[in-house]
C-alpha positions as a printed Julia matrix, in Angstrom:
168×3 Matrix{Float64}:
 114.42  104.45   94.84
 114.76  105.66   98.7
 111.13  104.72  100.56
 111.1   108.37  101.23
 110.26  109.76   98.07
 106.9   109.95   97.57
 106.82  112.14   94.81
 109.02  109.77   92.72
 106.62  106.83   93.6
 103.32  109.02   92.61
 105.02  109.92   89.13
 105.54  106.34   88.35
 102.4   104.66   89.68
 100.15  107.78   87.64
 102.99  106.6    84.29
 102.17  103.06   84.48
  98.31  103.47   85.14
  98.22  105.82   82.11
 100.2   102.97   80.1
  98.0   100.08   80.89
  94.88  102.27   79.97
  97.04  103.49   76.7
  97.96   99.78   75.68
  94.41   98.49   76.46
  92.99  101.35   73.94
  95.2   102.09   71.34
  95.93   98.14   70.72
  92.15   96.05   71.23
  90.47   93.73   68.75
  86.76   93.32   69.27
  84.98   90.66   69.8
  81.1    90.6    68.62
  80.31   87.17   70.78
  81.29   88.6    74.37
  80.33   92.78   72.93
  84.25   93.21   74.54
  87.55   93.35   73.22
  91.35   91.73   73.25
  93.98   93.84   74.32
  97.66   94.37   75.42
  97.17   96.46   78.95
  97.83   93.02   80.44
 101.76   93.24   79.27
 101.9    96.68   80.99
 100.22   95.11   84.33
 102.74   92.87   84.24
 105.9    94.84   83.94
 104.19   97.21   86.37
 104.06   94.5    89.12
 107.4    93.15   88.38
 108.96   96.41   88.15
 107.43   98.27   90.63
 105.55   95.68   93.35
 102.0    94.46   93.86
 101.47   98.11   95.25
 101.7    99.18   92.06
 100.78   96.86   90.21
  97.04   96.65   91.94
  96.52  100.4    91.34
  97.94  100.45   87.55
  96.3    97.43   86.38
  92.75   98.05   87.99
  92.36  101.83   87.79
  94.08  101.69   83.97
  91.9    99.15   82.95
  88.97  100.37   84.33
  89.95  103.88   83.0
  90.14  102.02   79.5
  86.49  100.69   79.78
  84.7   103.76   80.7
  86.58  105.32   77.74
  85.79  103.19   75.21
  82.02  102.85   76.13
  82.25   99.44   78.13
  81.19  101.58   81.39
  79.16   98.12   82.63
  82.27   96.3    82.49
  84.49   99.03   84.44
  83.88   98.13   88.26
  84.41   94.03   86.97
  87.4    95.03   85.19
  88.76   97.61   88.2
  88.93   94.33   90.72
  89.87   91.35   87.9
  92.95   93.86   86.92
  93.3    94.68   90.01
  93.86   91.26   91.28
  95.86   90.24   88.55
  98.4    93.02   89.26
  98.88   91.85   92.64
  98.7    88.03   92.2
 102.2    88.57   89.62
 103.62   91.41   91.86
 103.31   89.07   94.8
 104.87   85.57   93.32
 107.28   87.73   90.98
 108.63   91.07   92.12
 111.12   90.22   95.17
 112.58   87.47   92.17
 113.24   89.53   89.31
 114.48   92.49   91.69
 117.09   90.01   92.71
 117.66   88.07   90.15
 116.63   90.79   87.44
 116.06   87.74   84.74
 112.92   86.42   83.3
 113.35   82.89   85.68
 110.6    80.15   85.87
 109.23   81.53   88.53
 108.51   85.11   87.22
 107.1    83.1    84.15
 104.77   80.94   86.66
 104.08   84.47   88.1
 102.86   85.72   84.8
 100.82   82.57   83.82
  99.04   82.64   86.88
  97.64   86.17   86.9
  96.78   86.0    82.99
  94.61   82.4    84.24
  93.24   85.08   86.9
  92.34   87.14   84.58
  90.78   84.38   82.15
  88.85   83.12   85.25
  87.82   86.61   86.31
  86.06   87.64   83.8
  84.57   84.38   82.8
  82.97   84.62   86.47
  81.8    88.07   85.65
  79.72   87.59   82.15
  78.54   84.85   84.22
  77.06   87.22   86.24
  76.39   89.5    83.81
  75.06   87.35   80.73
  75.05   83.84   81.99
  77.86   81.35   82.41
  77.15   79.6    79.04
  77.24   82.48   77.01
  80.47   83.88   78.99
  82.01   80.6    77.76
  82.56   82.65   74.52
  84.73   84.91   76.34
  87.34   82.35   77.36
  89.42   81.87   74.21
  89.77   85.56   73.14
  90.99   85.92   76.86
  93.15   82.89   76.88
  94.79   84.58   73.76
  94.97   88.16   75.53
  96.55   86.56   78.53
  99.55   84.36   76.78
  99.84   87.22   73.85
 100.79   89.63   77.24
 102.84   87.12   78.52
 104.74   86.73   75.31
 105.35   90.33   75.1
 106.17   90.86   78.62
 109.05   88.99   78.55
 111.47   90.76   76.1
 110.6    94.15   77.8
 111.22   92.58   81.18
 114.87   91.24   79.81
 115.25   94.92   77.99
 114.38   96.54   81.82
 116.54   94.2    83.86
 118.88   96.47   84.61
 116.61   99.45   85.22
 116.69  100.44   89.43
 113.74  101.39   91.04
């Protein structure tokens, strides 16, 4: 994609921020302990950082997500979720974009890339229902997010391989 098109960027980065708040609705199990829910925006994150860059990948993850939580009725979660999504689009577009878009293969280090920002994520909002409820009661919320964050990683992968070849 030529630097110059702006137009063409805009399209995608609006696509991708509508797909992580898609995925992150349409597919979310609740859970009662932590009042919040598991969900699969995380794979979309991903494959927008990889895909696209940590440019991208910052604005899908945290304004999707955050779109996600004020439309579900988790508005108190929104502005933690905005930065923890944020952050984790970023941390994988910065450790795994430039090596896929050469390599265009699922390598260790786009896995390590992945891991990483799904731990950010785990982390993230473990420090915010700290804040919010108290750190021993966001201790619930560390398993269902452990599971969110490898489940995304599992199904990034095959659409990663299935994109490889995809120029943008």
């Amino acid at each position: 994609m030529p630097k110059d098109n702006s137009l063409h960027l805009l399209v995608l980065v609006a696509l991708f921020t509508a797909l992580v708040a898609l995925a992150t609705m349409v597919i979310n199990v609740p859970m009662v302990a932590t009042q919040g829910f598991i969900n699969v925006g995380d794979t979309i994150i991903f494959l927008s950082a990889l895909l696209m860059g940590p440019r991208v990948g910052i604005i899908a993850g945290g304004l999707g997500s955050a779109l996600a939580d004020l439309l579900l009725g988790y508005a108190h979660w929104a502005p933690w979720t905005l930065v923890i999504k944020a952050v984790e689009g970023l941390i994988a577009g910065l450790i795994g974009h430039a090596v896929y878009r050469k390599e265009r293969q699922v390598g260790f280090r786009v896995i390590i890339a992945l891991v990483i920002s799904a731990l950010w994520m785990v982390v993230g909002y473990y420090l915010a229902g700290g804040v919010m409820v108290g750190f021993h009661t966001a201790l619930a919320s560390v398993p269902g997010n452990l599971l969110q964050g490898l489940g995304s990683v599992i199904l990034a992968l095959p659409l990663l391989h299935a994109f490889r070849n995809l120029r943008t």
